[in-house]
N, C-alpha and C positions, 0 to 999 in steps of 0.2 A: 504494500500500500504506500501511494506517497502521497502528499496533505497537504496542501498552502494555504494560510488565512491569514486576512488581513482585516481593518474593521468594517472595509467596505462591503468586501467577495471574498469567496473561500473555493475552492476547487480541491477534487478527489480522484484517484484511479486506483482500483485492488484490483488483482487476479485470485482467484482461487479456482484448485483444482482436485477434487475428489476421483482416486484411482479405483479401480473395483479388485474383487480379490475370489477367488475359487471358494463357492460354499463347501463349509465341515458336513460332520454329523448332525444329524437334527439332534436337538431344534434349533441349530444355527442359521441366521437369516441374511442376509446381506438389502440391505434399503436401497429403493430407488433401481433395481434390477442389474447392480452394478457386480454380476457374475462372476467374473473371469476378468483378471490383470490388463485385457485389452482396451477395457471401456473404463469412459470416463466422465464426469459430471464437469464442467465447466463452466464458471460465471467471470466475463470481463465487466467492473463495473463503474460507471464515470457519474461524475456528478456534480453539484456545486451549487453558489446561491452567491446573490446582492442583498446588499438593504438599500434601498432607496425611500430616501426617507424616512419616516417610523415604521414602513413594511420589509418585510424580509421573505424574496423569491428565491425558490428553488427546485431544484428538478436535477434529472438526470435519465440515465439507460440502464437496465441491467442487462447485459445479452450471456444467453445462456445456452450453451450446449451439451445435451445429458445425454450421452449414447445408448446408457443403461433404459432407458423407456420405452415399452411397449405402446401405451395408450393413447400416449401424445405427441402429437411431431417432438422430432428430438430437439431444433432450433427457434426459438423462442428470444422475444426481446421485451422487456418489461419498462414501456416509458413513462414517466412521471413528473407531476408538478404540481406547487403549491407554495401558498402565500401565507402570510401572519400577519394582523395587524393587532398593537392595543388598543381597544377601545378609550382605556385610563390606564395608567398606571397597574390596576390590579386585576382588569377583565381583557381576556385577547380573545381574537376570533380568528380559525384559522380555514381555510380550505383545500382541498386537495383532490384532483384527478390521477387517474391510473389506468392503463391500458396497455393490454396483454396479447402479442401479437406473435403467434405461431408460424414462423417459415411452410414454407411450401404446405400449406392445408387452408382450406376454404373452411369458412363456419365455425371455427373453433377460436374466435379472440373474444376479449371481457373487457367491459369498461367501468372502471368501480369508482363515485366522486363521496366526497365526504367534506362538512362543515362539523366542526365542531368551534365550543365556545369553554372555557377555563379562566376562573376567578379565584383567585390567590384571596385566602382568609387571613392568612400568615403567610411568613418565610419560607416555611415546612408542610404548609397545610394547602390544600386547594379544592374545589367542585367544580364538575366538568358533565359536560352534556355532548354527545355529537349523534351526529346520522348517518349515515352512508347509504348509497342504492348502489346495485349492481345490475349489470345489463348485459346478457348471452347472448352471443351467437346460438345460431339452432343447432349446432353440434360441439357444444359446452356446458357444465352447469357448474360454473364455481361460484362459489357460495361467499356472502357477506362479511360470513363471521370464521375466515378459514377453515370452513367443513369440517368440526366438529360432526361427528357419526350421527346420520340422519336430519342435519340441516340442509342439504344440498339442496337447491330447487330444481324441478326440472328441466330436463336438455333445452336449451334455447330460454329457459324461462329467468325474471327478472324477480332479484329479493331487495329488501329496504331491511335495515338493521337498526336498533339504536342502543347506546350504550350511555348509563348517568353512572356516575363512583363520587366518592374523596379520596383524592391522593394524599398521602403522608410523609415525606422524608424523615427517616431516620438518622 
């Protein structure tokens, strides 16, 4: 990974690369279909942001190549962006698109936006509200709230998520 930041802009690059490896004896598993020493999971990842202003933009790509997968094209590119503003001092509102884009396959990209809103009670303390929707292709169904067993919506079909907490630093 290498990192530049300054007060205005910041910019990022990592590689990482997961190698696969010959499954054992059961019940040994290997994740991601990554079988045998030839295959391998690969993410190039870029990114970065401005503040202009009191807002702060950002975005990037993840591009990812996973040769261990059966179910989805193997090349994929994960683009992204979003902004922050304070409202005051103690309330920001932020938002964020995301959109999921499978090499060589028709039908199969996502596009997930989300607003969320966080008010600092303290230092250490915060409440936070957001929402997100998610929108399939007709031969996809990824899910809001990262597919959790039996969230998923249907193939092509579109979910709304919402999520309210308090954060706490310890």
């Amino acid at each position: 990974m290498v990192k530049y930041d300054t007060q205005a802009w910041g910019a990022a690059v990592a590689y990482d690369r997961i190698n696969g490896r010959t499954v054992g004896a059961a019940p040994d598993a290997v994740l991601g279909g990554l079988t045998n020493s030839s295959l391998s999971d690969a993410r190039l990842i870029l990114n970065g942001y401005v503040n202009i202003a009191a807002v702060k933009i950002g975005g990037g790509v993840i591009h990812r190549k996973n040769e261990g997968t059966v179910r989805t094209p193997p090349k994929s590119d994960l683009w992204y962006l979003g902004a922050s503003y304070p409202l005051t001092p103690a309330w920001t509102l932020d938002g964020h698109v995301a959109r999921l884009v499978y090499k060589d396959a028709d039908n199969v990209d996502s596009t997930l936006v989300t607003v969320k809103t966080m008010y600092n009670l303290s230092k250490r303390t915060a409440v936070y509200a957001q929402i997100g929707t998610i929108r399939n292709d007709s031969r996809t169904n990824v899910s809001v709230s990262s597919g959790a067993p039996g969230s998923n919506p249907a193939m092509g079909g579109s979910q709304t998520g919402t999520m309210v907490g308090i954060r706490h630093t310890f």
